[in-house]
C-alpha positions in Angstrom: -44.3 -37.7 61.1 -42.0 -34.7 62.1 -38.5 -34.8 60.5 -36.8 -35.4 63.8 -38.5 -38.4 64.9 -37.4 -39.7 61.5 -34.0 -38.6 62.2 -34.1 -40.3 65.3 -35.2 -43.5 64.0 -32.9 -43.7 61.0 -29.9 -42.8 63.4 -31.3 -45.5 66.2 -31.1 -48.3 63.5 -27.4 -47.0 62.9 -26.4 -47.2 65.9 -27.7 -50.6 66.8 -26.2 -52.0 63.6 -22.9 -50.1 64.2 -23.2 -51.8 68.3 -24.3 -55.2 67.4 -22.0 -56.2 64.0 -19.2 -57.3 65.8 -21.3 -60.2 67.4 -23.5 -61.4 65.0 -20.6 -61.3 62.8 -18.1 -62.8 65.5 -20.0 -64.4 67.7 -18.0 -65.5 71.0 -16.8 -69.1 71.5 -18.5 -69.2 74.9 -22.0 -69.1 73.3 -22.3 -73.1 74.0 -24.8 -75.0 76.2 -28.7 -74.8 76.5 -29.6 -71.0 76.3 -32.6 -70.1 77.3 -35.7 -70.4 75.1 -36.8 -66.5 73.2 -36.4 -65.2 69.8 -33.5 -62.4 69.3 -36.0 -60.8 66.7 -34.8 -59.0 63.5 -31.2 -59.3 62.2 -29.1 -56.6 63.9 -32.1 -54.6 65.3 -33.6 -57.3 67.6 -36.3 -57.1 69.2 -35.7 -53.3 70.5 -38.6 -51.8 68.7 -41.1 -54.0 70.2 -40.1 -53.4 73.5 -39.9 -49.7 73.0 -43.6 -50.2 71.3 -45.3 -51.5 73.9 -44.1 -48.7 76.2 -45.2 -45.9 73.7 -48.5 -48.1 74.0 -48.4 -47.7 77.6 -47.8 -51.8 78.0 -44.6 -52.1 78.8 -45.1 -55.2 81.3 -46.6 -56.7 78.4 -43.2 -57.3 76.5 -42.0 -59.2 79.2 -45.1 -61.3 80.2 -45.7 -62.4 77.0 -42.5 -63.9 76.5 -42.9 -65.3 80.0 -45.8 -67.2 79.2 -44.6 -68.1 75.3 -40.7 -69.1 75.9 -40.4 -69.5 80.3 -41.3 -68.0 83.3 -38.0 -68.4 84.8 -35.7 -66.6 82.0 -36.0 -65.6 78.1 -33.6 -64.8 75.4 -33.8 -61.6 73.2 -31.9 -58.9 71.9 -32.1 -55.3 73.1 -30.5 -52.3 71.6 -27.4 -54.0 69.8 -26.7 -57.1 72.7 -27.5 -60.1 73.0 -30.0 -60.5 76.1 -31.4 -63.0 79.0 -34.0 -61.4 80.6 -34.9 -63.2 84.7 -37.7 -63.2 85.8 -39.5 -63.6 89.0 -38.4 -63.4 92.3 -35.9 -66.0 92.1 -34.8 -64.4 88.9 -34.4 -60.9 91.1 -33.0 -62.7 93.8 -30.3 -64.0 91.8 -29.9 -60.8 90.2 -29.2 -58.8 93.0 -27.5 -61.1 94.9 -24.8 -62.2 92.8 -23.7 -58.4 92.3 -20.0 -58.3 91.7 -19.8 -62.1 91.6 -21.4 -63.5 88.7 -23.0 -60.7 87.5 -21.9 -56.2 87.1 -23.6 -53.1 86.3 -23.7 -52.3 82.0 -24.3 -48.8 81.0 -23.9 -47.9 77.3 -20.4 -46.5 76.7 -22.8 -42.8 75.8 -23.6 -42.5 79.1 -19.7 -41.7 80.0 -19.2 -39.3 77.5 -22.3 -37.3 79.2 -20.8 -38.1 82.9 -17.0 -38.1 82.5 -15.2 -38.7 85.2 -12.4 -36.3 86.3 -10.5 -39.4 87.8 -10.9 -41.3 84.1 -13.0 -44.0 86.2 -15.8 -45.6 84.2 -19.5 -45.0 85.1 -20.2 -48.0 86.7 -16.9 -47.3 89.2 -18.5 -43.7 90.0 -21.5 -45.5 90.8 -19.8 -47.4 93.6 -18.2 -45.3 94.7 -21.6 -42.9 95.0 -22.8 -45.5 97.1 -20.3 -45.8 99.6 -20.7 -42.2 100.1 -23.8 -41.7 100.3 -24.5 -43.7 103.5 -22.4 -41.1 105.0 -23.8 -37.8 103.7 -27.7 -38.7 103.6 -27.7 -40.9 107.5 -30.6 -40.8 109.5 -29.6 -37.7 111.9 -28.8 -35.5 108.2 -32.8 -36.6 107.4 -33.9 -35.3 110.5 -32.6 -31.9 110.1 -33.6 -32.1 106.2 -37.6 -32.1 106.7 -38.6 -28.6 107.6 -36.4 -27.3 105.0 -38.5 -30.0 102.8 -41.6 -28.9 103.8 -40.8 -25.4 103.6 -39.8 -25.8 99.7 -43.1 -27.5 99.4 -44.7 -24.7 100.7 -42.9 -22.3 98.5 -43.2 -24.0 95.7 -47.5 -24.7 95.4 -47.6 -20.7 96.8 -45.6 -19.4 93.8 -46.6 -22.2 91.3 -50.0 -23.9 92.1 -52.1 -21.2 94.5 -52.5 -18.9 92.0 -53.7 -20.9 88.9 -56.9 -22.7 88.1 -55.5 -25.6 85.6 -51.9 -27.0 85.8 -49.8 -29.5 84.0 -48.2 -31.5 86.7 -45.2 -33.2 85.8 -43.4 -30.3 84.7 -43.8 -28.5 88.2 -43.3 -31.9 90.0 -39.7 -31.9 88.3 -39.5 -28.2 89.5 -40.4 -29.0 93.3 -37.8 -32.1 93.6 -34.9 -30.0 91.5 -35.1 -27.1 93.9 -35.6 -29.0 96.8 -32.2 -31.1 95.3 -30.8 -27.7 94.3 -31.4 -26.6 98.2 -30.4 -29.7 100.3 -27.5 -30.8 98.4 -25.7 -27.5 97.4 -27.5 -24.2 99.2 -28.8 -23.1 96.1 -33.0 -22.1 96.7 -33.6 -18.6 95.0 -36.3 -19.7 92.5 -34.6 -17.5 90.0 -31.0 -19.0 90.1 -32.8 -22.5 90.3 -34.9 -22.1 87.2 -31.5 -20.8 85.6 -29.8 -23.6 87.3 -32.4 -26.2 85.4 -31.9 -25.5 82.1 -28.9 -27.6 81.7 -30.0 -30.6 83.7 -33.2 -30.7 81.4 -30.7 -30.9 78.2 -29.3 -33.5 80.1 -32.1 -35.8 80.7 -32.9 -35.3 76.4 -29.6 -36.3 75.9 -29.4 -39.1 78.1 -32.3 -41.1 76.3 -31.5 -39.9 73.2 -29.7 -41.4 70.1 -26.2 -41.0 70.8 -24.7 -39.3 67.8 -22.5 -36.5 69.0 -22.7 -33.7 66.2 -23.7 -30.6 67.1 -27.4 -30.1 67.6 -28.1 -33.5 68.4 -29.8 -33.8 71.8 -26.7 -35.9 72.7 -24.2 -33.0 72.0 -26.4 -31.0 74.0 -26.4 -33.0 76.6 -22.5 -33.2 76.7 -22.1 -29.5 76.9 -24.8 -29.1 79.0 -22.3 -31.7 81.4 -19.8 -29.9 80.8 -21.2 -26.4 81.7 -22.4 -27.5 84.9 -18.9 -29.0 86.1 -17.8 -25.5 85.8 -20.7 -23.8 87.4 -20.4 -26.7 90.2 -16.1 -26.0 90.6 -17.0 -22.2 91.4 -19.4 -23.2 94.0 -17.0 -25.7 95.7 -14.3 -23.7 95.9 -15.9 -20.8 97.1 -17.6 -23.3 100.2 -14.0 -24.6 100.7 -13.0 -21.1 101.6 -16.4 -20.4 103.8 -16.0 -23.5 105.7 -12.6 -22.7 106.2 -13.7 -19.5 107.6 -16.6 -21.2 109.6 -18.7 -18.8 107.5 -20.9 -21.7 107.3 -22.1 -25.0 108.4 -21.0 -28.2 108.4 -24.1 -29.5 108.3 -25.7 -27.2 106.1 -26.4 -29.6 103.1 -25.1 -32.1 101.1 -22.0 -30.6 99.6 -20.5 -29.5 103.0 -20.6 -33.1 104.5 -19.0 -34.5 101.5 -16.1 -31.7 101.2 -15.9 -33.1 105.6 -15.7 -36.7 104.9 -12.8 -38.3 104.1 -13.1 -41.4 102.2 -12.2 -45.5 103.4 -8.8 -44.5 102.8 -8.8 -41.2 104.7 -8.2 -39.0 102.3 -10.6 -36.1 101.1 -12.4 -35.8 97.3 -10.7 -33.1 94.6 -12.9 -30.6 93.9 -14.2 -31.8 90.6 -14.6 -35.4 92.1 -17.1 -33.7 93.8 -18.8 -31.8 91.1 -18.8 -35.5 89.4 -20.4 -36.6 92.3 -23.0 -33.7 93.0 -23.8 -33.8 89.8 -25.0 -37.6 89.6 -27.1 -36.4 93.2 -29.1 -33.5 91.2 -29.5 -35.8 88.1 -30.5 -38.7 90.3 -33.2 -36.3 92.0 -34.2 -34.6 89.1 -36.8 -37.2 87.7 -37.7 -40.4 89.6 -39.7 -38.7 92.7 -41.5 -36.1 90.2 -42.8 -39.2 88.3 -43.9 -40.7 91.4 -45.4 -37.7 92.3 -47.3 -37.0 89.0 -48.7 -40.6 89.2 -49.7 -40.0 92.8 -51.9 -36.9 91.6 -53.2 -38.9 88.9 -54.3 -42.0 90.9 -56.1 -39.6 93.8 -58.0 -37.7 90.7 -59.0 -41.2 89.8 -60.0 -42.6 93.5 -62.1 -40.3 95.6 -62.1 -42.8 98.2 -58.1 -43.0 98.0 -57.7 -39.5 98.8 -60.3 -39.0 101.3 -58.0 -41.2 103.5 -55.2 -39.4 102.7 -56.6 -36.4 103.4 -57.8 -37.9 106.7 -54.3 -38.5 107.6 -53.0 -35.7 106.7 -55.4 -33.1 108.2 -54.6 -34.4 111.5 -51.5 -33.8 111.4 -52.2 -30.8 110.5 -54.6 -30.1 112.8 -51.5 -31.1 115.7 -49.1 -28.3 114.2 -49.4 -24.6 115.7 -50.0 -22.3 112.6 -46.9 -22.2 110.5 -45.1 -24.5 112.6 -43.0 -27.1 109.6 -43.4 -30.9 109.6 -40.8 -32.7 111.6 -39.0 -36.4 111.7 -42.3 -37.3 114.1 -44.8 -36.6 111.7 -43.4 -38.8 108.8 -43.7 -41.3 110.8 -47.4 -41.2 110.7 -48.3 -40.8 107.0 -48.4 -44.3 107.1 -51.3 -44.8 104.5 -50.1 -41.7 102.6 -46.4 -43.7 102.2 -48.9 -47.3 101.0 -50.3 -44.9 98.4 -46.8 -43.7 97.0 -45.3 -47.6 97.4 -48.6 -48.4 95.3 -47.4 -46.0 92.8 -44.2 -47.3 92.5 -45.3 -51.0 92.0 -48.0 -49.8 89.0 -45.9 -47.6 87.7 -42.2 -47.3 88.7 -40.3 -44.8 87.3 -37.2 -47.4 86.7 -38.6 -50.5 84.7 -35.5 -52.2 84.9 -31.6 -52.6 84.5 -28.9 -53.8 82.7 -26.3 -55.9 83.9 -23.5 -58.0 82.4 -22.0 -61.7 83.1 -18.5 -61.7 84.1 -18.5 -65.3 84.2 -20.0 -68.4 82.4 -22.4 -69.9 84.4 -25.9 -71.8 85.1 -29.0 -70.5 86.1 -32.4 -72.9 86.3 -30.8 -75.5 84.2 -30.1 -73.2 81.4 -26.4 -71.5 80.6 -25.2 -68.0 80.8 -22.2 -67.5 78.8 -19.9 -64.8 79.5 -20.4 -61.4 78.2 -23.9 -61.7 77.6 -25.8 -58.6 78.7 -28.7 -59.8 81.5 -31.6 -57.8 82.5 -33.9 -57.7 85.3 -37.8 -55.7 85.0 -39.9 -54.9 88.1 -43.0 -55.8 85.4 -42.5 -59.4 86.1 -43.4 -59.5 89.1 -44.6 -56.0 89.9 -47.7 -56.8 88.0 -47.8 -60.7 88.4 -50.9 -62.4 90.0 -48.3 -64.8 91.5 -46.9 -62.4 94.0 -49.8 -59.5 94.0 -53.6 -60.5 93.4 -56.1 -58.9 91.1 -52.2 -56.6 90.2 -53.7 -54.2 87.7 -56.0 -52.8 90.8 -54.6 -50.1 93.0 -55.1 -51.2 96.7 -52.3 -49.0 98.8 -53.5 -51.8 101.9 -51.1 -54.3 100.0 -48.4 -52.6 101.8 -49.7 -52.8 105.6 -47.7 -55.0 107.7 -44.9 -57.2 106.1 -47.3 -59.4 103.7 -44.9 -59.1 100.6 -42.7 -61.8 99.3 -39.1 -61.2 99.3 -37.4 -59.5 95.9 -41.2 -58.8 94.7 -41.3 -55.3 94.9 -38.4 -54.1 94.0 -38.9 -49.9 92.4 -36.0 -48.8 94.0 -33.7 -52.1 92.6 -32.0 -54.8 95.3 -29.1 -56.0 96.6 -25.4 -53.6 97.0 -27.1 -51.5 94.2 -30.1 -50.8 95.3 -30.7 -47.3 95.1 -29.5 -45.3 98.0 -31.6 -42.5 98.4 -34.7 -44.5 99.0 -35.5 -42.6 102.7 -34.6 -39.3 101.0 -37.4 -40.1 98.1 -39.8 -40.8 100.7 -39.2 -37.6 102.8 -39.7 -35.5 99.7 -42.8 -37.2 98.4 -44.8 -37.5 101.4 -43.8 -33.6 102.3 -45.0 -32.9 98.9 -48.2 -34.5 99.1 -48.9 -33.5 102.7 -48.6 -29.9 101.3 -51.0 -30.3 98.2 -54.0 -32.6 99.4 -54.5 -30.2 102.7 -54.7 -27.0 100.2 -56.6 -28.6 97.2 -58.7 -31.1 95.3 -58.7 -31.5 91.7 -59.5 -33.2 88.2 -58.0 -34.7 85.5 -58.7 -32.6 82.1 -57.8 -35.4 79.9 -59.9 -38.6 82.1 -59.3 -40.9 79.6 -55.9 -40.5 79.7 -52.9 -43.3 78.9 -49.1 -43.6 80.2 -46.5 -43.2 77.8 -43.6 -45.1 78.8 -40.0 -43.6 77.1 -38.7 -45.0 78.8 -39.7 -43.2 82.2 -44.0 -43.4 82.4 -45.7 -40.5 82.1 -49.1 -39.1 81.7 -50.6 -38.6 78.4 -49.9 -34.5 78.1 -47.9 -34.3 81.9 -51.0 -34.6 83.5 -52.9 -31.2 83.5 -55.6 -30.8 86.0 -57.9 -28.4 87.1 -57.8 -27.2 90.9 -60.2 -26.4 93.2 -59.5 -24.9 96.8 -59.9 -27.2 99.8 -62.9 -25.6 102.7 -61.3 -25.6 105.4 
């Protein structure tokens, strides 16, 4: 075992021993009442490597099923990285979940993650992350989409010309992060020279290290790193906005261009318009927020079409005649979206098998009851799409891929759930789908291709992945 994985180990048991003494130690009068049935596992540590080993397995779900089936299908107990845990289940448990935002239940996010995303107002993370989706309604609407797809099919193109055509074997995830992070880097700030974008990357990948990483902050820790790298890009970001100020002023530009220039135009509820580096804070969260969740989904698509001949052939079907209805170079529109209907089932089969967010975090501002048993106060909740994502109860035979699940409206409310529920689910859900089905519009009409490791598994930490990134070998479509 390599030095720093022992590192991180030793330094993940101090931190959950430094996060959890103060309860098991003082444990809060409100912990009264019938809790629900579970095991909070190991003194201090919980039960946090066992979840985390079953993901390095590739089982996640299995954490939370067998505890379903051992303790309740309705809720559990345990103990996850330092607090004191219920984990709902179900529908009913997502229901309740995501509908008592704000009421009974708010957002949790380790106190590390705002020391990687200060905010320039002082406001906590969780108060950015309303307020990122109030705006984002307004910047990413339905007529901004519209404009957005030939510029998304265009990057696309770019990107498997410079990075695909040329190559016989490639390892996918890596150049499925660099498709969505120049297509980010493009629609939300301007930026699409593959040279400054590559440049432009480096930081955001020290970043996403940093953000699943232990979080000691001593220099060359992957959390340090991921501070400065923070830190860099607010600056890099200020230069940029103020220097787009001065061209809108000077209607040097549009403002309609991308992303940034509608939210320097909008004012906010109150009328007034965002300081500069509330914006950086805000364009920032955009280009992490885009930076890996669609290029998992994306790596997992390419996977499960090496996997199912059949699977492909239909969405190469669909595809090609859309293609065939384009004039030679002409871009994908709004109009032909709208027809990769089986291509879209494929990518929403994706998500349930294998979505890229396996759960969240939230926190109980209030004592209270749910199916008979009592929530006290303070106790940290969390809800998994693995309890009913892969739950015979809502999907049959769930560990097959059928992308026909998804035709028509057959799916039980707060079943599927990859992109959350309720105020928080995630915003940029429409955006996501643009930028996958442009993506794999592009790819299946150019190439087939083959897995080089067939046998292999997903590592889940904690986004799933392919066992290497998935490296295939490609082969040239006849046309």
């Amino acid at each position: 075992m390599e030095f720093s994985l022992l590192f991180n180990v030793f330094a993940l048991v101090c931190i959950l021993i430094a996060s959890a003494l103060t309860f098991w130690l003082v444990k809060p009068k409100s912990l009264v009442g019938s809790l629900p049935p579970g095991t909070i596992g190991w003194p201090i540590i919980g039960e946090s490597f066992e979840y985390l080993k079953k993901g390095w397995n590739g089982k996640p779900q299995e954490f939370i099923h067998e505890r379903m089936a051992k303790f309740s299908p309705q809720a559990f107990k345990t103990s996850l990285f330092g607090a004191q845990t219920v984990v709902l289940c179900g529908a009913a448990g997502n229901k309740f979940m995501f509908s008592n935002e704000n009421k009974l239940v708010t957002a949790w996010w380790p106190a590390s993650i705002d020391k990687i995303f200060p905010s320039s107002n002082q406001s906590s993370s969780n108060e950015e992350m309303k307020k990122m989706r109030k705006l984002l309604p307004h910047v990413l609407r339905g007529e901004a989409l519209r404009d957005y797809v030939g510029t998304m099919d265009s990057i696309a193109r770019r990107h498997l010309d410079s990075d695909w055509s040329n190559h016989d074997e490639v390892t996918v995830f890596p150049l499925a992060k660099m498709y969505t992070f120049w297509l980010a880097c493009r629609l939300f700030i301007s930026i699409e020279d593959p040279i400054h974008v590559a440049k432009f990357s480096k930081p955001f990948e020290l970043i996403a290290s940093g953000i699943y990483s232990v979080p000691i902050n001593i220099p060359g820790t992957s959390f340090n790193k991921a501070i400065k790298a923070s830190e860099q890009i607010r600056r890099d970001l200020r230069i940029i906005i103020k220097q787009r100020k001065i061209d809108l002023a000077e209607n040097k530009v549009s403002p309609t261009q991308d992303v940034l220039s509608r939210m320097l135009l909008t004012p906010d509820e109150d009328g007034k318009f965002m300081h500069e580096m509330d914006v950086a804070d805000k364009i920032l969260g955009l280009l992490i927020g885009g930076h890996d969740t669609a290029s998992i989904t994306i790596t997992f698509i390419v996977k499960y079409l090496a996997e199912l001949p059949e699977v492909y052939d239909e969405v190469v079907k669909e595809q090609m005649e859309i293609m065939k209805s384009k004039e030679p170079g002409e871009l994908l529109n709004w109009d032909d979206m709208q027809k990769m209907k089986y291509s879209w089932n494929v990518a929403c089969e994706v998500l349930r098998l294998n979505p890229p967010l396996q759960g969240a975090f939230r926190q109980a501002i209030a004592d209270f009851t749910y199916s008979g048993f009592s929530i006290p106060k303070g106790w940290k909740l969390y809800w998994s799409a693995h309890s009913t994502h892969r739950n015979p109860k809502y999907f049959s035979d769930p560990d097959k891929f059928n992308p026909l699940r998804f035709e028509g409206n057959k799916l039980t409310p707060y079943t599927y759930v990859p992109f959350g529920g309720g105020p928080r689910m995630c915003p940029g859900i429409e955006y996501a789908r643009l930028e996958i089905l442009a993506f794999m519009h592009n790819l299946v009409t150019r190439f087939k291709w083959e897995k080089v490791i067939p046998n292999d598994i997903v590592i889940v930490n904690p986004m799933p992945v392919p066992e290497g990134d998935l490296p295939i070998r490609l082969y040239r479509r006849e046309t």
